[in-house]
N, C-alpha and C positions, 0 to 999 in steps of 0.2 A: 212144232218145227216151223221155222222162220225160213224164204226164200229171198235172198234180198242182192241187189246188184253190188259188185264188189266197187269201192273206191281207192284213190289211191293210196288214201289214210288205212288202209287192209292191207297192202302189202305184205306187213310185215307175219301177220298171222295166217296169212293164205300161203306164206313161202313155206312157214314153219308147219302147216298142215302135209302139203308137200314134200319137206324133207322125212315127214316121221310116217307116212303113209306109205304102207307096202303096195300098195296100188297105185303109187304114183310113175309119171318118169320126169324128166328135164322139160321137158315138153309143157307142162302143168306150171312152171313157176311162171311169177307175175310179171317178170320184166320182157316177158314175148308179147303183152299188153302193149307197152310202151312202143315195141318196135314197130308190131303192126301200125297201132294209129300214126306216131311221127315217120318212121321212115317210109312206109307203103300207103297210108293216107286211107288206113282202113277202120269201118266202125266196128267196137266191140261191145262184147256184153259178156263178162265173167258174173258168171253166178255163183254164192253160194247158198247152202243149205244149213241154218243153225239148230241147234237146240240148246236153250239156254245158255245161249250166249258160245256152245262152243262149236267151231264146224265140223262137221260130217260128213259134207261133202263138198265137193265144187266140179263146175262145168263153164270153162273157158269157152267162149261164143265169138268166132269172126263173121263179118257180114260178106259177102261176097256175090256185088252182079257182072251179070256177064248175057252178051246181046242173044249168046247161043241156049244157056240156059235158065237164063231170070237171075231171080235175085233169092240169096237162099243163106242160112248158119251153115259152117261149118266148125269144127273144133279147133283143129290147128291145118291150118290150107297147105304147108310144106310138107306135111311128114304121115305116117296114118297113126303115128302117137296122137298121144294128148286122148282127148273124148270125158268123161263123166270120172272122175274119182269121186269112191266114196268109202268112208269106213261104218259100221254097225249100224247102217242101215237097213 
């Protein structure tokens, strides 16, 4: 098993993990990527998890400091969706 940071060129197979995973919600698709960084100016780190070549899992990673509490990941900062999807793991 391979852990490796998602790019944009992933999109497409991280939405599609997404739609077909019972353990996913709306929360998990990649273009909450896009929002965070351009409209809110926030850094991310979406993970996935492969094994040969298919994924199994993913964990969407916002960065989030703040003077009161540091500087810390969260999954998704809006909502308490989102978090770790993963299948036969």
């Amino acid at each position: 098993m391979e852990i490796k940071l998602a790019e944009n060129n992933d999109k497409i197979k991280w939405d599609q993990f997404v739609n077909t995973s019972s353990n996913s919600s709306p929360f998990h698709l990649f273009d909450w990527k896009k929002i965070f960084e351009n409209n809110y100016g926030l850094k991310t780190s979406y993970l996935m998890a492969k094994d040969n070549g298919t994924i199994k899992g993913i964990l969407p990673l916002v960065l989030l400091k703040s003077r009161l509490t540091g500087t810390f990941f969260v999954s998704f900062p809006v909502s308490d969706d989102g978090g770790m999807c993963t299948e036969d793991v």
